[in-house]
Phi, psi and omega in degrees: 000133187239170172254125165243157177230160179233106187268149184287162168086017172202147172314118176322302188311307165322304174305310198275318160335286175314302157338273154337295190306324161330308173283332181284320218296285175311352180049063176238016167223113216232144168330115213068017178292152169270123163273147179302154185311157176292318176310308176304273231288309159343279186276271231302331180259034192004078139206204195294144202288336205250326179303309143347309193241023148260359190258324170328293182307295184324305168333279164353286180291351179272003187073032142305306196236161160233138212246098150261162176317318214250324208267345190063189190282107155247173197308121182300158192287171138238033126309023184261327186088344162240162191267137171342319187260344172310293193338300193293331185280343181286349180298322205274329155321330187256022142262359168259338147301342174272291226300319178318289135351306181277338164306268183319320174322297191281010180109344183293155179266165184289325191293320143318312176302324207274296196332306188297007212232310141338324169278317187278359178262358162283335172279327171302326212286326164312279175300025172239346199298122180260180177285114176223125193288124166343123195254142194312145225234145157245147178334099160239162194319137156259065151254336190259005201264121150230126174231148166184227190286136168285127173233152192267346170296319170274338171304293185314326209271322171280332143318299165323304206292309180307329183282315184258352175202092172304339204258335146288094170271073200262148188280138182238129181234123182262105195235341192091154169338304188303279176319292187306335146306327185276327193267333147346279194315339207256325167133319190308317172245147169291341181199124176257182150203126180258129159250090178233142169250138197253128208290308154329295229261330209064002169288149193276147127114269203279330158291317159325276169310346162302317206257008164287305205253063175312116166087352197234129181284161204196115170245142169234137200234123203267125181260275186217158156259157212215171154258140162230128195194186201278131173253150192199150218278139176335118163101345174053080200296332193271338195066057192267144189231358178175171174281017173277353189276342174312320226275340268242132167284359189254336173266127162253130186277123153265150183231158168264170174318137178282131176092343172286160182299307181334274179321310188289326178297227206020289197287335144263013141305291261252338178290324186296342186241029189034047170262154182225123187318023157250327149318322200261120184264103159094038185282267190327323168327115164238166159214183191251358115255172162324286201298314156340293191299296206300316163316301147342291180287321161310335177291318194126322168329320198220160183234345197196130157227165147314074193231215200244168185285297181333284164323333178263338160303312202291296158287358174075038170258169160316143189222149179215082215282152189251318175228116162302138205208154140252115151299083183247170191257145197227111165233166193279195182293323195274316190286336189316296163273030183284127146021265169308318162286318167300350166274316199267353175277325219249350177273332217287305178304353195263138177350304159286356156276321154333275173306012162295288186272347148314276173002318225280296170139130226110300224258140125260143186235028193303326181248017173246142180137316187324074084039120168222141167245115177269000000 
């Protein structure tokens, strides 16, 4: 039996893990030594029975501890002839081969199976992500430059690129609709992406880009239509049912960025219901994507943002839907069968990306692929 203490502000379970590795690490828990029961260890650090045998498991999968029936958990032998970390990476291999395996089973493709496993691994990385300053860049084609809107359909469609073509990288910059038009417009990137609702018209897209690219052809190429609504944290604790609830002074808002579709769709809801953004507590707050937003509200940080139904599956949130939207992709005219774009325009249209993004949860894809010229 060793002593703990459990501090606020980092997941419990986490806390007793390190621990524990301490001890062995210090040699006050020594090989085959027996850890206290999960239940004992429970009540002596008052918390719950399952933090206790999830801090367990983790141990486990890192080749710390071994779980027998009769001996319970103990410290691992290191008489086996592989090393901790041999241990742990085969473990985690035969847990990414079972989830496959149960995956195939049910029917899924590998091209689905690689997508899902890229959104969620874009949702961890969100919620771990620190301010880490950009590292300098060397000059590349801007045929390979994409900026716009963040969508969970290009988290898939650059995993497929990273999968089926190592050698075609495109740098993805999430700037929002706007911003990523202008730098279209500007010459800087090869391809943008936008959802903006043009507030006349009601229409996605394309009265916008009429009126930015004046005199310059366009082909926009339709990635998916989507739902988009209010996410709000598992079990929907404020009980918000619409955007008359922004108003509410006990609900707080994450917001995306001015100029993302997110934000504009928002702010013609919020004109259609005479709210005005200073009525909305935590209206200024922004981040720069879904998986941003979603993060938020799971943390806690936030009670209610604006995203895709996909992004509140991904964290288990609440969904509360408000607009069905199109996404589309904008390169100029000239540029279409340019190499690097004609590939990646031409998976977006292929079958197995379609059932990708049918998959996501949301997503129609009934119309990506779909090509217009302005």
């Amino acid at each position: 039996m060793i002593d703990m203490e459990l501090k606020a502000g980092e997941p419990e379970y986490l806390q007793i893990a390190q621990q524990i590795r301490w001890a062995v690490a210090n040699g006050r828990l020594k090989t085959g030594e027996r850890l206290e029961p999960v239940r004992s260890l429970a009540v002596r650090l008052g918390v719950n029975v399952s933090t206790v045998a999830r801090s367990y498991r983790l141990l486990e999968t890192q080749g710390v501890v071994e779980t027998h029936q009769r001996a319970g958990t103990i410290i691992r032998s290191a008489g086996t002839g592989a090393t901790p970390q041999d241990v742990r990476q085969m473990r985690l291999r035969q847990m990414v081969e079972r989830t496959l395996v149960e995956a195939l089973a049910l029917g899924f493709s590998l091209d689905e199976i690689d997508a899902a496993f890229g959104l969620q691994l874009a949702a961890w990385s969100e919620r771990r992500q620190q301010a880490i300053p950009p590292r300098p860049q060397s000059a590349v084609d801007r045929l390979f430059q994409f900026a716009g809107s963040h969508d969970l359909a290009l988290e898939a469609l650059w995993t497929q690129a990273r999968r089926s073509h190592a050698d075609v990288v495109f740098s993805a910059r999430y700037v929002g609709s706007l911003d990523g038009l202008l730098h279209l417009l500007r010459g800087e990137v090869g391809l943008a992406g936008a959802h903006m609702l043009d507030d006349e018209s009601g229409q996605y897209n394309l009265p916008i880009l009429r009126r930015l690219f004046v005199g310059q052809r366009l082909c926009v190429v339709t990635l998916a239509e989507r739902e988009q609504g209010l996410m709000a944290a598992q079990g929907n604790p404020k009980g918000i049912t619409g955007l008359e609830d922004l108003t509410r002074p006990d609900v707080r808002l994450i917001n995306r960025q001015a100029g993302s579709g997110t934000r504009t769709l928002l702010d013609y809801h919020l004109r259609r219901l005479n709210v005005s953004p200073r009525q909305v507590v935590g209206y200024e707050q922004e981040v720069v994507t879904h998986t941003a937003v979603a993060n938020a509200v799971a943390r806690g940080s936030a009670d209610v943002g604006m995203g895709v139904l996909a992004a509140a599956q991904v964290f288990g949130l609440h969904f509360i839907p408000v607009a069905r939207e199109r996404y589309d992709l904008v390169t100029p005219a000239e540029d279409r069968n340019s190499p690097p774009i004609a590939w990646l325009l031409d998976t977006v249209a292929s079958p197995n990306f379609k059932a990708v993004v049918a998959a996501l949860g949301g997503y129609d894809a009934t119309a990506t692929g779909t090509e217009a010229y302005i």
